[in-house]
C-alpha positions, 0 to 999 in steps of 0.5 A: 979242065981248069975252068970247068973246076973254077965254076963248080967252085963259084957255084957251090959257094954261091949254094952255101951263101943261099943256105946261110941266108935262109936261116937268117930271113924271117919265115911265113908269118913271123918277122925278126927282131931287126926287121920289126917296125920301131913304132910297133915295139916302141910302146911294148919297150916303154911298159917294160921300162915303165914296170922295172923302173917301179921297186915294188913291182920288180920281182925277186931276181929280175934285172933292174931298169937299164940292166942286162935281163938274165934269161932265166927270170920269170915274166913280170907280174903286173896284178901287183900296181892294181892292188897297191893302188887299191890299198894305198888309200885304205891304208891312208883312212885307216893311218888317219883314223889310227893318228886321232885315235891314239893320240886322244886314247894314249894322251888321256890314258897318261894323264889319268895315271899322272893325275889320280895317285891312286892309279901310280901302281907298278902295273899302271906305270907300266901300262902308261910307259907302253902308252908312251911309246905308241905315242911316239910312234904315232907323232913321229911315224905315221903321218911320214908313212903317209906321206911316203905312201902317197908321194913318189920322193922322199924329201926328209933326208937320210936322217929322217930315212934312218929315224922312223924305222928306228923310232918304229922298232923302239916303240914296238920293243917297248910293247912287248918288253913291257907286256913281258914285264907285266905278265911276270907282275901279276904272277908275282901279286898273285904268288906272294900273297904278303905283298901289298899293294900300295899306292906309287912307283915300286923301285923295281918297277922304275928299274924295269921301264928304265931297261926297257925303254934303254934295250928297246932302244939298243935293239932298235940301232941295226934298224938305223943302220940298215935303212939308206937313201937310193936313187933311181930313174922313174918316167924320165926323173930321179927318184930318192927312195928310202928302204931297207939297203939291198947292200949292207957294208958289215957282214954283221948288218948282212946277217940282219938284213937276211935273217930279219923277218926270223928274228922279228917273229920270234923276238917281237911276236913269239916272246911275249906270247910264251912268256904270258902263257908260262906265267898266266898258267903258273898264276892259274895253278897259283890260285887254284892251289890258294883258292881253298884257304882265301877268306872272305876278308880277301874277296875285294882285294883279289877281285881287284888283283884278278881284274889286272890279270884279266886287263894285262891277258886283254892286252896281249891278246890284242897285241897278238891279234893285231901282229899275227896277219903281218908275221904271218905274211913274212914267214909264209913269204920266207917259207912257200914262195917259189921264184920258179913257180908258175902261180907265183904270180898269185901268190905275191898278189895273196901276199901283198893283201896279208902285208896292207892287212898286217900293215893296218892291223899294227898300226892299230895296234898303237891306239887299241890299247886305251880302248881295250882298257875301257872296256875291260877294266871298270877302274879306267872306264870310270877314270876315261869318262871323268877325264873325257867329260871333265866339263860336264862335272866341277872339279870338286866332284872330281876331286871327290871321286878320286879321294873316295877311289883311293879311301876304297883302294886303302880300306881293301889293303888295311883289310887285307892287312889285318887279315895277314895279322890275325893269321899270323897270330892264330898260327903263332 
């Protein structure tokens, strides 16, 4: 009895080690992950690590190359290397042709104001303090931009790292704190019609440009602080990449880095916008209201003042035109993007083609200015084409030219002047 206990014993625990077994062979057709040939995984291993080892084409919550996968990411999407690769030498023409352009428009344009005394106005001063600053811009950031986009290391340093994204949010500040200033300057000219317009710098002109360029700069200081050098693994080498510090040190700079692309929206795009609309429709009702006691005597002068507005309006209107695809992208990004959806995939592909376009239509915004000037002001086309085409023309020419702009600028203002006077003494 005993015996026959002892092997009934033996043959149940035989029958529940061949169940347990069972699960763990692999069924008809499928085979497990241990017992799958190490040549047949191997290439399907390298394009993983080849995919996570790129920044740009990891998506928002994946686990980085060497990490321990989280279950419940996505799948990687793979759509995004063709398009980059596509753009990046759009981008790089277009970088180019933008450097050429900008350097020759913004570097005339200052010269033209710094020449011609007649052209030192509060306005023009204004307009070459935001042609300074795209100047900048343009030397120092673009070609390192190129390079970064075409070269896979960074080699400039962290200080380098720090100083473009600086120098690139300074100069953009100085845009649209100087587009601001001169909106709220042609409602003054057009509300304050005793004030004559002379030839020189104001000193409240001068004050604005210098607190212009000093909070561009203050405001410009979380952008070097963010910024930071990493290093990573790329195809078997290490890679220093310099980008915006997925870790920030204070929880002021953590702040920033969460609610950055808000704050660029509605500062850098959204402001100068409202401004100029709230002081162009006060200049609107201004003039409307004026309009039925203007004389004669005033057509050149206004005509002059009018053509400012429409020059400074041009200018916003292009800068608005050349910022709204890439605040669009960021803020559409921010707000209808859904790690969890299935299209996702999709969507950052769309998104990535509004960031090149938003990113090509900025840079432009750098050197379309001097050409938006020439084509909407007759001042500063004359002044271009004198400037451009100086070795067609003596300099005695030129020199006449500008004496009898200036003589014409002074001969509407001493009209306007003895208009004031005769009202005056007709009132009194």
């Amino acid at each position: 009895m005993p015996a026959l206990l002892l092997l009934l014993l033996l043959l149940s625990c035989r029958a529940a080690a061949e169940d347990d077994g069972s699960l763990l062979r692999p069924g008809p057709g499928r085979q497990s992950a241990a017992a799958a040939p190490p040549t047949a995984a191997t290439p399907a291993l390298r394009r993983a690590e080849h995919n996570a080892s790129r920044p740009a084409a990891l998506p928002e919550g994946a686990a980085p190359a060497g990490g321990r996968p989280r279950s419940a990411s996505p799948p990687m999407c793979t759509g995004q290397t063709e398009i980059k690769e596509t753009f990046k030498y759009i981008n790089t023409v277009v970088s180019c042709l933008v450097f050429v352009l900008g350097i020759i428009g913004n570097s005339t344009l200052l010269r033209i104001i710094y020449k011609n005394k007649c052209m030192r106005n509060g306005p023009n001063i204004l307009i070459a303090s935001l042609a300074l600053g795209d100047l900048l811009h343009i030397i120092i950031d673009i070609p390192i931009n190129v390079y970064k986009l075409l070269a896979e290391d960074w080699p400039f340093g962290v200080e380098m790292c720090k100083l473009v994204p600086f120098i690139q949010k300074a100069s953009v500040g100085i845009t649209v704190l100087s587009l601001c200033a001169l909106s709220i300057d042609r409602y003054r000219a057009v509300a304050s019609w005793s004030r004559i317009k002379g030839i020189g710098v104001p000193k409240w002109t001068a004050v604005e440009i210098v607190l212009i360029w000093v909070l561009s700069v203050i405001l410009a200081v979380p952008e070097a602080i963010a910024f930071d050098m990493i290093t990573m693994e790329y195809r078997g080498r290490y890679l220093r990449i310099c980008l915006l510090h997925p870790t920030q040190k204070t929880s002021f700079m953590m702040f920033y880095k969460q609610a950055k692309d808000w704050w660029l929206f509605s500062f850098y795009f959204c402001l100068p916008l409202a401004i100029t609309a709230f002081f162009y429709t006060l200049m609107t009702c201004e003039m409307l209201r004026k309009k039925s006691g203007m004389q004669i005597a005033l057509n050149d002068h206004l005509k002059q003042r009018r053509e400012v507005a429409k020059t400074v309006f041009c200018l916003v209107l292009v800068f608005a035109l050349c910022w709204l695809p890439l605040h669009l992208s960021r803020i559409l990004k921010l707000t209808i993007y859904d790690q969890k959806d299935p299209n996702r995939c999709e969507l950052l592909s769309f998104f990535l083609v509004m960031d090149y376009i938003g990113i090509n239509m900025a840079s432009l915004n750098s050197c379309i200015n001097p050409i938006a000037l020439y084509l909407v002001s007759k001042r500063f086309q004359n002044c271009f084409k004198s400037c451009l085409c100086c070795w067609c023309q003596s300099k005695d020419l030129l020199s006449l030219e500008e004496r009898q702009s200036c003589l014409k600028f002074k001969a509407n203002d001493h009209g306007y002047d003895n208009f004031r006077s005769s009202n005056k003494y007709s009132s009194s």
